[in-house]
C-alpha positions, 0 to 999 in steps of 0.5 A, a space after each residue: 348594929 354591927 360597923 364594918 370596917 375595910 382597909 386595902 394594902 399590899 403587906 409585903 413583909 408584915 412588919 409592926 406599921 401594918 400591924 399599927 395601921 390594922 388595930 387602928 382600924 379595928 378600933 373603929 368597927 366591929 367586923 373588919 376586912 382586910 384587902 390584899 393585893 394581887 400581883 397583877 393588881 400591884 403591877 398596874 398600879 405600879 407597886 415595885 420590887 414586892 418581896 413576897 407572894 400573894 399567899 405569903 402576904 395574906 398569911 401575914 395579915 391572917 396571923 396578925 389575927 386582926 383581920 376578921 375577913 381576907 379578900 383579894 384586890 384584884 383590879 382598879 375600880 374594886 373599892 367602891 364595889 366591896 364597899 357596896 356589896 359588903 355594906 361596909 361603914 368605914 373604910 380606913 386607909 394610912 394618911 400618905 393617901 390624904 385626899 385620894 379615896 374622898 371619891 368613896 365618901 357618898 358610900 361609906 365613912 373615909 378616915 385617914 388613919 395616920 401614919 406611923 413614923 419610922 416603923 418600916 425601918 424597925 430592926 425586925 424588918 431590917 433583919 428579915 430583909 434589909 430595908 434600905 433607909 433613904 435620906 433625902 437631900 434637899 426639901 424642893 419640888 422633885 424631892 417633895 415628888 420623891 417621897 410619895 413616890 417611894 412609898 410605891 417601892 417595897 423595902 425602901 423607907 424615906 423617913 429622914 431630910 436635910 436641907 441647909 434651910 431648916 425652916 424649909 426641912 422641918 415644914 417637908 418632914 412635916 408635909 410627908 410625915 417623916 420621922 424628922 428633918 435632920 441639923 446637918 447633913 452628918 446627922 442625915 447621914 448616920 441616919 441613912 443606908 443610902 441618900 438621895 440628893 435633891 439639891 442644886 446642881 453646884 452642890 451634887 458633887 460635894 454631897 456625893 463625895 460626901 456621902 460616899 466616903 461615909 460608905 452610904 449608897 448614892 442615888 442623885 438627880 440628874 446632872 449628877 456632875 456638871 463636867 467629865 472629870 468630876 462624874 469620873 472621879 465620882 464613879 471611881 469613889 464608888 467602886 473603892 468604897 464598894 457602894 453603889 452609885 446611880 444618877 437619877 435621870 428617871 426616863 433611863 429607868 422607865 419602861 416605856 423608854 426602855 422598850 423603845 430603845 429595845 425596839 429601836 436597837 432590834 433593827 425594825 427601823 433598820 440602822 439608826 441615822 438621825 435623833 431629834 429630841 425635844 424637851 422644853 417647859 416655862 419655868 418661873 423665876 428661881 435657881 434654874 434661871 440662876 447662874 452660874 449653874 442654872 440654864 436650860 443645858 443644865 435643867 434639862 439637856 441630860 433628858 434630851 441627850 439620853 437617847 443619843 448615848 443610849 443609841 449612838 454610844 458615848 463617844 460623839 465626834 463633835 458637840 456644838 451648842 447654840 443658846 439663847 440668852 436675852 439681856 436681862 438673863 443670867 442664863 441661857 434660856 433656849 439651847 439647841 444642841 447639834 451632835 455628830 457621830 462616826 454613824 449618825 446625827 442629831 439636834 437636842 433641843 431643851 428650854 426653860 424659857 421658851 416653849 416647843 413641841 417636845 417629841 423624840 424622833 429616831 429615824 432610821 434606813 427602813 422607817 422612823 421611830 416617833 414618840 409624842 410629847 412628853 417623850 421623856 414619860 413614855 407610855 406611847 410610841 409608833 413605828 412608821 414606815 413608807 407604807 401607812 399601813 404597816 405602822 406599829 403603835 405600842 402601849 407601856 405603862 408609866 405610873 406615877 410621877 416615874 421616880 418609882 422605877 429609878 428607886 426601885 432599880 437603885 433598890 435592887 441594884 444594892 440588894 444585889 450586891 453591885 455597884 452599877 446599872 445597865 440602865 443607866 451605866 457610869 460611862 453613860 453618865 460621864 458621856 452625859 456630864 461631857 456632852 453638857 460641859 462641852 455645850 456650855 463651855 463651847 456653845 456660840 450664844 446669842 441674845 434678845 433685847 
């Protein structure tokens, strides 16, 4: 009796770990299928920056000749069709999806096949098109949502980590199946064409001076600087040396935001006037409640004051900060943060101790722009006017955990050759780092007993 075989994937770029990843599967059956993306199908799922077309990547699963059968995966839900239809036995997918197809277990076999190590970064890749080999900094909460997330992004490869606890590094190589978890940051550094620093805040400068001076490409959480003239300096280091520089403040990069913003600035609200934004979550005990560099302002403040430096500019006429700091806290836990500009107004509020309600609202003289929380995800908003009946609603995707867009666009942008990104300009990133420096050296706090 005949075992089918079926795998899925994109094959951007042919390269030896698919050709892995396709013997391996073969080894399993007698007959074996191959699934092939569409670039719609890739859209929706939110695969970015793919190099090659539909055709280009079915040619290269055909001359691998492992592949018995070619189809195309058209749409979501598509798996447990072919695997019906097909009387399929086996499917087999990469171990970076552990988990994810168990649902197919009362139709067929499912093995993760695992995954192999380094080869996205093999030379012929690089050669063909410049795989970009991100080091990450750090082995903590958003950096562990980073790896999976890049692996949505084609020509970039994450498969090396650094962290000062190397217990802590060597337990996320192994969770996220890197080649290995390096001794220093040297060592990440050799290893790397561009880093992505994951650490706490007090340490992004140093890392991203750092890194810079090696000639690496930076990508950095966001604060990338906790005051103007650190961000400055930064961004003057990486125009010398000719490397690019991104903080990575995901909602910037996001469709959604990006949308709405076109929205706001093509004038269907009128001229904007006012900007309310909320962003709070609990947080238990660890650095974000440490001093001297955690706090709700450093947590979270680059989020809430985004759109106010998108929409008023970078130049407000006055910050002025109110904190709540209870008794037994080292840091602020509540700020409220009131801004005024030459033409307008607003309050960012932001918490990691104290809950709210976290929607962005941008009013203007003809209507008010209104997205639900999480607004910092956006996937929805409405334009709401005088009149009920003209309120507009639009729709965007989000995929993921959203750090695929800020990867993705830290990919072109060095591809490209530049240094910098509409998205996210150096000036608005200095605004940021000014407007938090001023909020904590300024801000009038208040306490609980």
């Amino acid at each position: 009796m005949t075992t089918k075989v079926i795998t899925y994937g994109t094959f951007d770029m042919f390269h030896e770990g698919h050709r892995r990843l396709l013997e391996r599967a073969r080894e399993l059956g007698d007959h074996l299928t191959v699934g092939v993306t569409s670039e719609d199908y890739d859209a929706t799922r939110g695969k970015l920056n793919v190099t090659e077309g539909l055709m280009q990547r079915i040619e290269g699963v055909r001359r691998s000749g492992l592949a018995d059968e070619i189809i195309v995966e058209e749409y979501e839900g598509q798996k447990i069709h072919d695997v019906q239809s097909r009387d399929i036995d086996v499917f087999a997918i990469g171990s970076d999806w552990q988990g994810k197809f168990d649902y197919l277990s009362p139709y067929c076999q499912v093995i993760y096949l695992e995954r192999t190590k380094g080869i996205s970064s093999t030379d012929l890749r690089a050669v063909r098109n410049g795989t970009i080999r991100i080091g990450v900094v750090g082995s903590g909460r958003i950096a562990s949502r980073f790896v999976p997330e890049s692996r949505f992004v084609s020509g970039v490869s994450a498969d090396v980590v650094y962290s000062p606890n190397a217990e802590h590094a060597q337990a996320f190589a192994d969770a996220h199946e890197l080649d290995r978890a390096c001794a220093t940051f040297d060592e990440l550094l050799d290893a790397s064409d561009a880093v992505y620093i994951a650490s706490p805040h007090g340490r992004h400068v140093e890392q991203v001076r750092e890194a810079i001076a090696s000639g690496r490409h930076v990508l950095c959480e966001k604060p990338l600087a906790l005051t103007a003239a650190e961000a400055t300096e930064l961004f003057a280091a990486a125009q010398a040396a000719d490397v690019v520089l991104m903080e990575a403040l995901k909602t910037a990069y996001a469709p959604g935001f990006r949308r709405m913003l076109a929205v706001a600035q093509g004038g269907s609200i009128g001229r904007v006037v006012s900007i309310d934004a909320t962003f709070t979550k609990l947080l238990s005990p660890g650095r974000e409640h440490d001093a001297p560099d955690g706090g709700a302002i450093t947590e979270l403040a680059s989020y809430a004051l985004l759109p106010f430096v998108k929409l008023f500019g970078t130049q407000p006429s006055e910050v002025r900060a109110t904190s709540l700091r209870p008794s037994d806290a080292a840091v602020e836990v509540f700020s409220r943060i009131d801004l005024r500009y030459p033409g307008g107004i607003g309050t960012a509020k932001v918490g990691i101790g104290a809950k709210a309600e976290g929607d962005l609202v941008v009013a203007g003289t003809e209507g008010y722009l209104y997205v639900p929380a999480p607004w910092w995800l956006t996937d929805y908003f409405e334009l709401r006017f005088e009149d009920p009946g003209r309120r507009e609603r639009y729709y965007v995707k989000f995929a993921g955990g959203g750090l695929r867009y800020e990867i993705g666009e830290f990919a072109s942008v060095i591809r490209s050759g530049g240094t910098t990104s509409y998205m996210l300009r150096p000036e608005e990133s200095i605004a940021l780092a000014g407007m938090i420096e001023d909020s904590r050296t300024n801000g009038r706090v208040f306490g609980l007993g």
